[in-house]
PyMOL commands that place a pseudoatom at each C-alpha (Angstrom):
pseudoatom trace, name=CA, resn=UNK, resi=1, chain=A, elem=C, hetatm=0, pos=[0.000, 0.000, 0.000]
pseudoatom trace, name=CA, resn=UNK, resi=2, chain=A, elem=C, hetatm=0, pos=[2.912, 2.368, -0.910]
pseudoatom trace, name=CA, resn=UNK, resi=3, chain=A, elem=C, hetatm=0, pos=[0.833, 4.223, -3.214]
pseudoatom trace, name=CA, resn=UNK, resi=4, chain=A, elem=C, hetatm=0, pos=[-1.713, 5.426, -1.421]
pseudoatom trace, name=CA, resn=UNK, resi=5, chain=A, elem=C, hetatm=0, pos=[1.243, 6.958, 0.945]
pseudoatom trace, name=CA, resn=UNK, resi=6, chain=A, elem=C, hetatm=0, pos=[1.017, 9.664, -2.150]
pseudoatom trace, name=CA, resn=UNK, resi=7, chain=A, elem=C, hetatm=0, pos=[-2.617, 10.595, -1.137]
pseudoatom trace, name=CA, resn=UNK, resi=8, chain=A, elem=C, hetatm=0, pos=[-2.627, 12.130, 2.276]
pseudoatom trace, name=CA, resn=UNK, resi=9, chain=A, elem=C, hetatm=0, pos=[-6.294, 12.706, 2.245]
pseudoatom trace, name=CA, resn=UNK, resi=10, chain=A, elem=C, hetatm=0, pos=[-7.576, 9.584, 1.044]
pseudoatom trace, name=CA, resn=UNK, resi=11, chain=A, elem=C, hetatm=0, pos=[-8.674, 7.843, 4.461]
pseudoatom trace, name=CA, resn=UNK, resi=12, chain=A, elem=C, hetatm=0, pos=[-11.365, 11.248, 4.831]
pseudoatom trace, name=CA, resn=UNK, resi=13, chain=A, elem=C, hetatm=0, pos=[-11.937, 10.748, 1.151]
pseudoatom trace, name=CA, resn=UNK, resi=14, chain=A, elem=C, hetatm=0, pos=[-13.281, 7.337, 1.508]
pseudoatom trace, name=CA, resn=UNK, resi=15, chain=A, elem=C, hetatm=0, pos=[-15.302, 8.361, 4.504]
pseudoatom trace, name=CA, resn=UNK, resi=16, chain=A, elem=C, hetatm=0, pos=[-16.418, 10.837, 2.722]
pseudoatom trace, name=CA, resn=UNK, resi=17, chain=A, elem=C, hetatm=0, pos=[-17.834, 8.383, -0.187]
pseudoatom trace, name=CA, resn=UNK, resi=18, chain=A, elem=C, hetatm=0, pos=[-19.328, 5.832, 2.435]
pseudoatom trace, name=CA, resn=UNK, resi=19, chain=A, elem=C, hetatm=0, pos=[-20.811, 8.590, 4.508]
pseudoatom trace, name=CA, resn=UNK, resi=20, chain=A, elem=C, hetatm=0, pos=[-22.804, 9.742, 1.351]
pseudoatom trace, name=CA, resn=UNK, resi=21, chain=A, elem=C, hetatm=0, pos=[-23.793, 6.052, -0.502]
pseudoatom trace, name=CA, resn=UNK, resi=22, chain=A, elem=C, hetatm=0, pos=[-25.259, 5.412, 3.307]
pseudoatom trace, name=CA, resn=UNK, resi=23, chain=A, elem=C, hetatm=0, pos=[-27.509, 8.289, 3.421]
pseudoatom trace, name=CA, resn=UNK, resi=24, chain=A, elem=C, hetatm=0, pos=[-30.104, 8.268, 1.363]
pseudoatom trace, name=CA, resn=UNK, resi=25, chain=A, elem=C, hetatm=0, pos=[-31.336, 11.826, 0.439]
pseudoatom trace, name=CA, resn=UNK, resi=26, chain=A, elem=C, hetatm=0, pos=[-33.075, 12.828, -2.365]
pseudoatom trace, name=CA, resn=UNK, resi=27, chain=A, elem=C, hetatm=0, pos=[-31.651, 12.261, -5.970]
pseudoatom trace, name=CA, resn=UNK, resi=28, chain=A, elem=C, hetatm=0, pos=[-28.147, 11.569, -4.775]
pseudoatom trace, name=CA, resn=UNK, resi=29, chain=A, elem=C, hetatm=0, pos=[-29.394, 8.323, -3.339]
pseudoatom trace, name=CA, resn=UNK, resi=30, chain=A, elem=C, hetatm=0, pos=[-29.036, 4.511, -5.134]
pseudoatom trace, name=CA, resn=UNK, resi=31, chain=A, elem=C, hetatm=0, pos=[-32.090, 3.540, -4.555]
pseudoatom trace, name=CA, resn=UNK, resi=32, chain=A, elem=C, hetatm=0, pos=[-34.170, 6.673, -6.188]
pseudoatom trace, name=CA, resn=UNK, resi=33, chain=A, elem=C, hetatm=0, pos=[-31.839, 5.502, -9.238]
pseudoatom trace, name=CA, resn=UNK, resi=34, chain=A, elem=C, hetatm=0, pos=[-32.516, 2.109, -9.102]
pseudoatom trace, name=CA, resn=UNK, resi=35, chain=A, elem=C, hetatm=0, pos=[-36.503, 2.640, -8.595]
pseudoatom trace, name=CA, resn=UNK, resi=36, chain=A, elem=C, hetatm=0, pos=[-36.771, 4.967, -11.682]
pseudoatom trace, name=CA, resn=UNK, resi=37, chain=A, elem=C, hetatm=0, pos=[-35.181, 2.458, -13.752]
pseudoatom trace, name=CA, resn=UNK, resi=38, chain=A, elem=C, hetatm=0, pos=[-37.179, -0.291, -13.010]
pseudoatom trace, name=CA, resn=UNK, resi=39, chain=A, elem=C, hetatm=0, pos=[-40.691, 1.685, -13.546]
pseudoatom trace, name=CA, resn=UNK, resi=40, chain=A, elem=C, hetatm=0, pos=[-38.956, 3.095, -16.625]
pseudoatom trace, name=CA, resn=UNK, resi=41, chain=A, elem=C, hetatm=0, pos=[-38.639, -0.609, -18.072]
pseudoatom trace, name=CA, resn=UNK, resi=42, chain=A, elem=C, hetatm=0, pos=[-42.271, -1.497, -16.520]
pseudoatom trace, name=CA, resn=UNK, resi=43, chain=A, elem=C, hetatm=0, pos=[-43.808, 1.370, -18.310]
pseudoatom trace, name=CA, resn=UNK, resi=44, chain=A, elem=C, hetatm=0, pos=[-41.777, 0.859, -21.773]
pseudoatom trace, name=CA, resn=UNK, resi=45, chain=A, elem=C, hetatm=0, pos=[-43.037, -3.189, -21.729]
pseudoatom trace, name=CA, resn=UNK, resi=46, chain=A, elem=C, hetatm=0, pos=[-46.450, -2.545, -21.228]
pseudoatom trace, name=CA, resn=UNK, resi=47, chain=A, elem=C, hetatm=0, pos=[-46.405, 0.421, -23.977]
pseudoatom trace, name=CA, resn=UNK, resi=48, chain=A, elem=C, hetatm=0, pos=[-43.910, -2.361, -26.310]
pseudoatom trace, name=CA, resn=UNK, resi=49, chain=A, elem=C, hetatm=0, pos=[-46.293, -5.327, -25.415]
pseudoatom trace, name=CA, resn=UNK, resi=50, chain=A, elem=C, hetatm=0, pos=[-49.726, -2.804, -26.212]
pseudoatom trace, name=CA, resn=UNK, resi=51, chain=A, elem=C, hetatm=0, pos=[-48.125, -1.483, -29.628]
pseudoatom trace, name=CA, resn=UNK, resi=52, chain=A, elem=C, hetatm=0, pos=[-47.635, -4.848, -30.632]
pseudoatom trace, name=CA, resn=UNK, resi=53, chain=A, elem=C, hetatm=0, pos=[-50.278, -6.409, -30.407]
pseudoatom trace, name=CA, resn=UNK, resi=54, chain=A, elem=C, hetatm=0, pos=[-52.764, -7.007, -33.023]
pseudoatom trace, name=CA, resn=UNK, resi=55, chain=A, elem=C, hetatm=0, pos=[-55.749, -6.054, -34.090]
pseudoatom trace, name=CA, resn=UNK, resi=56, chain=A, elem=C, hetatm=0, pos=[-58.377, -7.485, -36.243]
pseudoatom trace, name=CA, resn=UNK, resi=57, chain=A, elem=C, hetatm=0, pos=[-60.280, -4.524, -37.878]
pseudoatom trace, name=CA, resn=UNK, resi=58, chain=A, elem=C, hetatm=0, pos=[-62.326, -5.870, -39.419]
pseudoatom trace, name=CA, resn=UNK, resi=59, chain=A, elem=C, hetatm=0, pos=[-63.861, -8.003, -36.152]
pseudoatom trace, name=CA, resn=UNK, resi=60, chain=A, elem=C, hetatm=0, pos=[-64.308, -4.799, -35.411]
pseudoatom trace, name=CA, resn=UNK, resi=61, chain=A, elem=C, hetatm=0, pos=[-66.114, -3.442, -37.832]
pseudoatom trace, name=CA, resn=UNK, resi=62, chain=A, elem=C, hetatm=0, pos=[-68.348, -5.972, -38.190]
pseudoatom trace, name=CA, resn=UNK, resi=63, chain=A, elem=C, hetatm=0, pos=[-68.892, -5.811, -34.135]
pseudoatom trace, name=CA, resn=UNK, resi=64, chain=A, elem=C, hetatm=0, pos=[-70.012, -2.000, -34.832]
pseudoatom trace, name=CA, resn=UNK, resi=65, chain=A, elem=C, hetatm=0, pos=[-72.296, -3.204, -37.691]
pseudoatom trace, name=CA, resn=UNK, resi=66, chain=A, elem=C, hetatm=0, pos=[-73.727, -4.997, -35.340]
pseudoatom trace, name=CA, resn=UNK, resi=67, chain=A, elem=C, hetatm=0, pos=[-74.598, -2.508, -32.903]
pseudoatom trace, name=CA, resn=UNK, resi=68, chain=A, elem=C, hetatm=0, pos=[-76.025, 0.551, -35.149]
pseudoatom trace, name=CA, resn=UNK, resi=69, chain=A, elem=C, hetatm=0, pos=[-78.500, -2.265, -36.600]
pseudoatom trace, name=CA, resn=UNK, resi=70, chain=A, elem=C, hetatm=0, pos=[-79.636, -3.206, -33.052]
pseudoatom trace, name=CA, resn=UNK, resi=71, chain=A, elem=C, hetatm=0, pos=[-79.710, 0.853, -32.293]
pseudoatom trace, name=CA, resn=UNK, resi=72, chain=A, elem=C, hetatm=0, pos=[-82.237, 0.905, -35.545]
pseudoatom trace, name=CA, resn=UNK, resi=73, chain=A, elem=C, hetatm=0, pos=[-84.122, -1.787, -34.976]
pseudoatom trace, name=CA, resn=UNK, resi=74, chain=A, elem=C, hetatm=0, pos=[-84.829, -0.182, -31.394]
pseudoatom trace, name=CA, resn=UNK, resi=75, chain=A, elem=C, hetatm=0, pos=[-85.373, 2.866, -32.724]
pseudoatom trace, name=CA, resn=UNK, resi=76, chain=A, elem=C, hetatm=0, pos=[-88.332, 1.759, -35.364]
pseudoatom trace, name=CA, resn=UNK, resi=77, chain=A, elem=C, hetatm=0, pos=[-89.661, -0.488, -32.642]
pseudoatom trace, name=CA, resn=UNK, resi=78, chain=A, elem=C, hetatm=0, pos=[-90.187, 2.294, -30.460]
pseudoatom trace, name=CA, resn=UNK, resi=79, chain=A, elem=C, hetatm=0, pos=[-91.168, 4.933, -33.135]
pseudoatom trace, name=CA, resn=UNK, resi=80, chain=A, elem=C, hetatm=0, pos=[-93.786, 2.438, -33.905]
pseudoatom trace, name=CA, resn=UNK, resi=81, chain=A, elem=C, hetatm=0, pos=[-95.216, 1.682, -30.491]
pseudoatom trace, name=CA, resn=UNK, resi=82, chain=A, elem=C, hetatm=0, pos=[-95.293, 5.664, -30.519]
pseudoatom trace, name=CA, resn=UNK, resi=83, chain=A, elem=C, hetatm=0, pos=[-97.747, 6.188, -33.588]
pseudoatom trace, name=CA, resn=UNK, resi=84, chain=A, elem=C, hetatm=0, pos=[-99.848, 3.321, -31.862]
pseudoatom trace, name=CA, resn=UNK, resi=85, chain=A, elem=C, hetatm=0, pos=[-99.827, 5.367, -28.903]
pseudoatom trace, name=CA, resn=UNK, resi=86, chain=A, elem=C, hetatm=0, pos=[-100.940, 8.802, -30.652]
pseudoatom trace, name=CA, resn=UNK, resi=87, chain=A, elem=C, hetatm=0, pos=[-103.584, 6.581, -32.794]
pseudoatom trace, name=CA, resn=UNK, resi=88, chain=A, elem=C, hetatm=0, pos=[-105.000, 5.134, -29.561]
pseudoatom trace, name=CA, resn=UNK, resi=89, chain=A, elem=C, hetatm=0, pos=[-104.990, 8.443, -28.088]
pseudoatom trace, name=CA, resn=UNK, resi=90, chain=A, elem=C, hetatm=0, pos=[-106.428, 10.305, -30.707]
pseudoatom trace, name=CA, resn=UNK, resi=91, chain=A, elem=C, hetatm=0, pos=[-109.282, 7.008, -30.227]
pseudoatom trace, name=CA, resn=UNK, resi=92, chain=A, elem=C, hetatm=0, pos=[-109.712, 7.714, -26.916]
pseudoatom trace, name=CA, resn=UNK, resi=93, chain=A, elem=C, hetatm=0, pos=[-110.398, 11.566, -27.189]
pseudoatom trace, name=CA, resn=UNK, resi=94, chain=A, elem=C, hetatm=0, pos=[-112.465, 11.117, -30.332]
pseudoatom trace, name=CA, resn=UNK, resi=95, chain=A, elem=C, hetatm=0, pos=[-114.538, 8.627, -27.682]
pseudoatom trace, name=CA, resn=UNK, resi=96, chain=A, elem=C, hetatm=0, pos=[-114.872, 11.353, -24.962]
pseudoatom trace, name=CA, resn=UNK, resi=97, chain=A, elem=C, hetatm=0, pos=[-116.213, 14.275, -27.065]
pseudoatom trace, name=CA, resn=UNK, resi=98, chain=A, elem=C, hetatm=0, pos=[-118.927, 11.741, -27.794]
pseudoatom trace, name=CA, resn=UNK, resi=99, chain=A, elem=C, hetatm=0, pos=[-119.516, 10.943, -24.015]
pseudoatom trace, name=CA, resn=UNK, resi=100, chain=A, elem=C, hetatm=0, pos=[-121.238, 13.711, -21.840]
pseudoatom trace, name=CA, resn=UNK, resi=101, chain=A, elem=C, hetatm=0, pos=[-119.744, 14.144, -19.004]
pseudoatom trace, name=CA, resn=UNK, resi=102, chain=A, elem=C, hetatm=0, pos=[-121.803, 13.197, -15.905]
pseudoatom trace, name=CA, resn=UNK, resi=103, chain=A, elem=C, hetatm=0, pos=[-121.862, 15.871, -12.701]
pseudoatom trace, name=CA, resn=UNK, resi=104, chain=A, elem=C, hetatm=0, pos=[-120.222, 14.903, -9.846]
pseudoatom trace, name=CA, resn=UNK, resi=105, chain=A, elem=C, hetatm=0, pos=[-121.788, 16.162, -6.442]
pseudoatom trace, name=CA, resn=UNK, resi=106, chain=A, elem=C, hetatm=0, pos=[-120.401, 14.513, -3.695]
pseudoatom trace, name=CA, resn=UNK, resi=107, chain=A, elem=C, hetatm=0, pos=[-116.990, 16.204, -3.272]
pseudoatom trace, name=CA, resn=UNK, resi=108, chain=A, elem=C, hetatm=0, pos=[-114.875, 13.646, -0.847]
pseudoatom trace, name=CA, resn=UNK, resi=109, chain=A, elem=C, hetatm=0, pos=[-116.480, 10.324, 0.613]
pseudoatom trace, name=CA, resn=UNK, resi=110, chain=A, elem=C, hetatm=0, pos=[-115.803, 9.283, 4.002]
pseudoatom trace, name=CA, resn=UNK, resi=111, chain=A, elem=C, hetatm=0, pos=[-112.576, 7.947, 5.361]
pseudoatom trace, name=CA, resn=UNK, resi=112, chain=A, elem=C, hetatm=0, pos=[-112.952, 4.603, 6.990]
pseudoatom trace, name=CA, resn=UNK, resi=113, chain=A, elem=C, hetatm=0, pos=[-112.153, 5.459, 10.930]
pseudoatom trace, name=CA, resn=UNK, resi=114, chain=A, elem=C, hetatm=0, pos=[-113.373, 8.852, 10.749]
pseudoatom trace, name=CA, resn=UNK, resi=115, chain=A, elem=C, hetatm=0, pos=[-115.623, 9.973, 13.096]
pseudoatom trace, name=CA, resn=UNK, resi=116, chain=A, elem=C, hetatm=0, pos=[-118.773, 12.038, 11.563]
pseudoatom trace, name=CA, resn=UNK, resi=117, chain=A, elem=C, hetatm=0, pos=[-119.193, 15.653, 12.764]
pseudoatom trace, name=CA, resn=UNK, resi=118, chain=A, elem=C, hetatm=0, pos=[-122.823, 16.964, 14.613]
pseudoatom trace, name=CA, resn=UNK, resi=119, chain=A, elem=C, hetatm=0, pos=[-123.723, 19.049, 11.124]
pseudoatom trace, name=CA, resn=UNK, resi=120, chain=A, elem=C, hetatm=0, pos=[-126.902, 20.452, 12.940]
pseudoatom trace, name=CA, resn=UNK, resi=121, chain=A, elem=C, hetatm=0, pos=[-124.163, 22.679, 14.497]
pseudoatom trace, name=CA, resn=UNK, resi=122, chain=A, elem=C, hetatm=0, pos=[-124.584, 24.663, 11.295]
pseudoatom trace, name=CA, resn=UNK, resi=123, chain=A, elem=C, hetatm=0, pos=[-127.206, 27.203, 11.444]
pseudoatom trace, name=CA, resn=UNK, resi=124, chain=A, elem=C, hetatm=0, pos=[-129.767, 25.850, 9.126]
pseudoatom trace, name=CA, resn=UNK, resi=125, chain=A, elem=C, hetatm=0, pos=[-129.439, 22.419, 9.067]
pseudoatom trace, name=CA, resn=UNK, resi=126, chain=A, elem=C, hetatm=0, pos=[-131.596, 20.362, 11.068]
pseudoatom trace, name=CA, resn=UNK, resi=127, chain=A, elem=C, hetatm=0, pos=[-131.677, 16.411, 11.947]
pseudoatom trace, name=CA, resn=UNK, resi=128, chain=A, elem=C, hetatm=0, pos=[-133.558, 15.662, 8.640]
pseudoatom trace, name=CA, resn=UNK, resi=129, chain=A, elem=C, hetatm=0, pos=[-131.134, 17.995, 6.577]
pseudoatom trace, name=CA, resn=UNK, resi=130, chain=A, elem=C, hetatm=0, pos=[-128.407, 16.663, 7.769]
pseudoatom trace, name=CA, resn=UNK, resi=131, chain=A, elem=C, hetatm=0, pos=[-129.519, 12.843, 7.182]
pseudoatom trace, name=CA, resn=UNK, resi=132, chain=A, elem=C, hetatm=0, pos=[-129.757, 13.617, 3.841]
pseudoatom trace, name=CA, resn=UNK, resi=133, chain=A, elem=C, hetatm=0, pos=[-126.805, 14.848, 3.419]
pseudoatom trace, name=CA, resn=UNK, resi=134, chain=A, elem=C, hetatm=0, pos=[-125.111, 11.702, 5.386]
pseudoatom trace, name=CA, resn=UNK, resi=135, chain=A, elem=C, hetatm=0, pos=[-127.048, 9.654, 2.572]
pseudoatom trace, name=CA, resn=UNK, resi=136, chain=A, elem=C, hetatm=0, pos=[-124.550, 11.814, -0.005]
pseudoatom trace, name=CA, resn=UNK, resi=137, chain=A, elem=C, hetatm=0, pos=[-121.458, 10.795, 2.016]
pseudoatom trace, name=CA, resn=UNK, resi=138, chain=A, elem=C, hetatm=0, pos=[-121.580, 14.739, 3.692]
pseudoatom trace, name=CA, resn=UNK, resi=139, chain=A, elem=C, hetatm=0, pos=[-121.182, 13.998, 7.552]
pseudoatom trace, name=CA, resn=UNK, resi=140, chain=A, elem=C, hetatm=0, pos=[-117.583, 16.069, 8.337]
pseudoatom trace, name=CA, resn=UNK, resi=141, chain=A, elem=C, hetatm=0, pos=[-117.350, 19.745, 8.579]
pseudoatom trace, name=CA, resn=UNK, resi=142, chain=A, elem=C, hetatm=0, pos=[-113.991, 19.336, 6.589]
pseudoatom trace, name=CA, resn=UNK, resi=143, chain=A, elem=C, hetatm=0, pos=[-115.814, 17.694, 3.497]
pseudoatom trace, name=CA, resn=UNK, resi=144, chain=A, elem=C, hetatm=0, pos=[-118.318, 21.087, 4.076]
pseudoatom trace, name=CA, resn=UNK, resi=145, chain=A, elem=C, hetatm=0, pos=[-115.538, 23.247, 3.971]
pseudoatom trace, name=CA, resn=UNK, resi=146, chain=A, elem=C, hetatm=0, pos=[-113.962, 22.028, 0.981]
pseudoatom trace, name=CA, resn=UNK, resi=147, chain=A, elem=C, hetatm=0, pos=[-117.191, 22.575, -0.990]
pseudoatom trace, name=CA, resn=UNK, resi=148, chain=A, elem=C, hetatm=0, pos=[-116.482, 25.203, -4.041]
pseudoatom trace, name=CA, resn=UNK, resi=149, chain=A, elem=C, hetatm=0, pos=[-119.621, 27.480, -5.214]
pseudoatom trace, name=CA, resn=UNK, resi=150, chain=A, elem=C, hetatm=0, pos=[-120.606, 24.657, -7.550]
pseudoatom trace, name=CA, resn=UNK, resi=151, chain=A, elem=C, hetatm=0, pos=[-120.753, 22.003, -4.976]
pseudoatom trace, name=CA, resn=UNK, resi=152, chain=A, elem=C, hetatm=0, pos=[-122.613, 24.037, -2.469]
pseudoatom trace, name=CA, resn=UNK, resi=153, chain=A, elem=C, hetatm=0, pos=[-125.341, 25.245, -5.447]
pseudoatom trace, name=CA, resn=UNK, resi=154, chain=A, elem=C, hetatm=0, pos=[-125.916, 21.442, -6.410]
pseudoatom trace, name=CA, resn=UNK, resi=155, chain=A, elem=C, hetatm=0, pos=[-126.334, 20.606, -3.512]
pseudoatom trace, name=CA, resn=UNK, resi=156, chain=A, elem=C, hetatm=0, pos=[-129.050, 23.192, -2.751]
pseudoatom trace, name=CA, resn=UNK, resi=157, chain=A, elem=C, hetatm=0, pos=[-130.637, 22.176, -6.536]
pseudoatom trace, name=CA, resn=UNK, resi=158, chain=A, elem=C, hetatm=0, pos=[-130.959, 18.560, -5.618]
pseudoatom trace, name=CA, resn=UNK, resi=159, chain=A, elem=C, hetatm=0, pos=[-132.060, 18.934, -2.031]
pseudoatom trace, name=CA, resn=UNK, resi=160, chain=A, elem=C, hetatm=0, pos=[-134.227, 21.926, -2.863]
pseudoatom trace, name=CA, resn=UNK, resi=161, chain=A, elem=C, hetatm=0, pos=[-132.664, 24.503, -0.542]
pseudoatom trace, name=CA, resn=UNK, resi=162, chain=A, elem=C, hetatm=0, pos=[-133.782, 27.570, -2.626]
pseudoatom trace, name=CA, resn=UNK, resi=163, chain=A, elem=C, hetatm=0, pos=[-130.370, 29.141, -1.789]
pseudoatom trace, name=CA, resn=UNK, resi=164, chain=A, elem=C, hetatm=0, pos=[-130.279, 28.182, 1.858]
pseudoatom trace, name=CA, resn=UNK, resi=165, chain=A, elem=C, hetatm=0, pos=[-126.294, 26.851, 1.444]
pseudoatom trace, name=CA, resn=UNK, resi=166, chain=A, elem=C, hetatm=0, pos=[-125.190, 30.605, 0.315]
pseudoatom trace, name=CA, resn=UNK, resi=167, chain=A, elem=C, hetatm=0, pos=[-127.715, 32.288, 2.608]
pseudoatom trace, name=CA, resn=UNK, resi=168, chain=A, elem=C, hetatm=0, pos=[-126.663, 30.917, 5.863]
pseudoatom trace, name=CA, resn=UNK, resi=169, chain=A, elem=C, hetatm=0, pos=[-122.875, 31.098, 4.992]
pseudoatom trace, name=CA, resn=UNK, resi=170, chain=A, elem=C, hetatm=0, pos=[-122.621, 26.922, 5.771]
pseudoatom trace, name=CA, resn=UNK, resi=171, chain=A, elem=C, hetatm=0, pos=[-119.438, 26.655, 3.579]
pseudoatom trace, name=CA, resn=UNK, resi=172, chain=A, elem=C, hetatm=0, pos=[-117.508, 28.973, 6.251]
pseudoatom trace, name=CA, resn=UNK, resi=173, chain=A, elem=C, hetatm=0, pos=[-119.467, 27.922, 8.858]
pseudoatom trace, name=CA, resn=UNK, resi=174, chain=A, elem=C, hetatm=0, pos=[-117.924, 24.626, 8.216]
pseudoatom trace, name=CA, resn=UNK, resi=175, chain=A, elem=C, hetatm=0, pos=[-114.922, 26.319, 7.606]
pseudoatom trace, name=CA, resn=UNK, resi=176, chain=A, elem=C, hetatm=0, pos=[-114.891, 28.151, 11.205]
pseudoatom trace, name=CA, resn=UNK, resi=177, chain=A, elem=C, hetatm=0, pos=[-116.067, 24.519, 13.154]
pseudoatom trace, name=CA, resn=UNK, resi=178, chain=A, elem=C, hetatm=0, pos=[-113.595, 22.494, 11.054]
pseudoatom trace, name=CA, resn=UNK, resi=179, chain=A, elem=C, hetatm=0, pos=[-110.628, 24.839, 12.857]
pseudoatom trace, name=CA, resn=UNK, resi=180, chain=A, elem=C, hetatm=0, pos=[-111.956, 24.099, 15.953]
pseudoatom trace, name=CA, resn=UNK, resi=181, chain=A, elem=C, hetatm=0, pos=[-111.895, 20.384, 15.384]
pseudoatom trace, name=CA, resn=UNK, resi=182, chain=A, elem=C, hetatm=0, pos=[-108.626, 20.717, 14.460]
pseudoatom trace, name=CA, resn=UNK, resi=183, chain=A, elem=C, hetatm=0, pos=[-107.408, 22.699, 17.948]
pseudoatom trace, name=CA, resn=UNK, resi=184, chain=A, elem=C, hetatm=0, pos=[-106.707, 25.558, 15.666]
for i in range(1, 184): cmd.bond("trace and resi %d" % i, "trace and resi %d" % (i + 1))
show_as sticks, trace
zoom trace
């Protein structure tokens, strides 16, 4: 080892060296080399591997043949059910100007559970008044209140009232005793 008698410095050189192979900082370190190199090959085989590989065109053009016939065949199915629709509409409403259309009186029916309000709170109605309307499915002060100007003057046509539904205010009457019921 005569010759490295010429290199004063070369004990602190090598510790130098080792100190900074050991410490692994940033780019100076092995082992940032060595993992860039490795996901540089990984990524140039699967690019070399996907380049490569064939393809049958014309698979795939028959394979999109394929689908733009199903596409129209769904299409003229549907447009078809469509124009059966519009015909059977067009049917229907040619049907219902023919048809009169029947007056409807009763403006809710009971619900099952509910109990039936004392109507001869209302000023004007009476037990016989409101038995008949109990017969029409009237026995709430809600169903009362929900009655528009038509209701309330078909009602007084078919249970001939001579305007005693307007004249003795029962619509807000109901209205008023309908609140109450409520606890409002």
């Amino acid at each position: 080892m005569a010759w490295t008698a010429e290199f004063p410095d070369l004990d602190e050189a090598r510790e130098q060296a080792r100190k900074a192979m050991a410490l692994p900082i940033g780019l100076s370190s092995p082992l940032w080399l060595a993992f860039g190199a490795a996901a540089s090959v990984g990524v140039a085989w699967w690019w070399a591997t996907r380049w490569t590989r064939a393809v049958n065109l014309e698979a795939m053009a028959v394979a999109a043949k394929a689908q733009v016939a199903a596409v129209e065949d769904f299409v003229e199915r549907e447009s078809e059910a469509a124009t059966q629709a519009v015909e059977a509409t067009r049917a229907v409403l040619a049907a219902a100007t023919i048809i009169e259309p029947v007056e409807i009186i009763a403006v809710e029916t009971e619900v099952p559970g509910s109990v039936a309000d004392d109507l001869t709170q209302l000023s004007g109605i009476g037990p016989k008044l409101a038995a008949a309307l109990a017969e029409r499915g009237i026995t709430t002060f809600a169903q009362l209140a929900a009655w528009t100007e038509e209701n309330a003057a078909a009602f007084d046509a078919e249970l001939s009232l001579k305007g005693r539904v307007a004249r003795d205010a029962w619509v807000a009457q109901a209205r008023r005793l309908a609140g109450e019921a409520k606890g409002g």
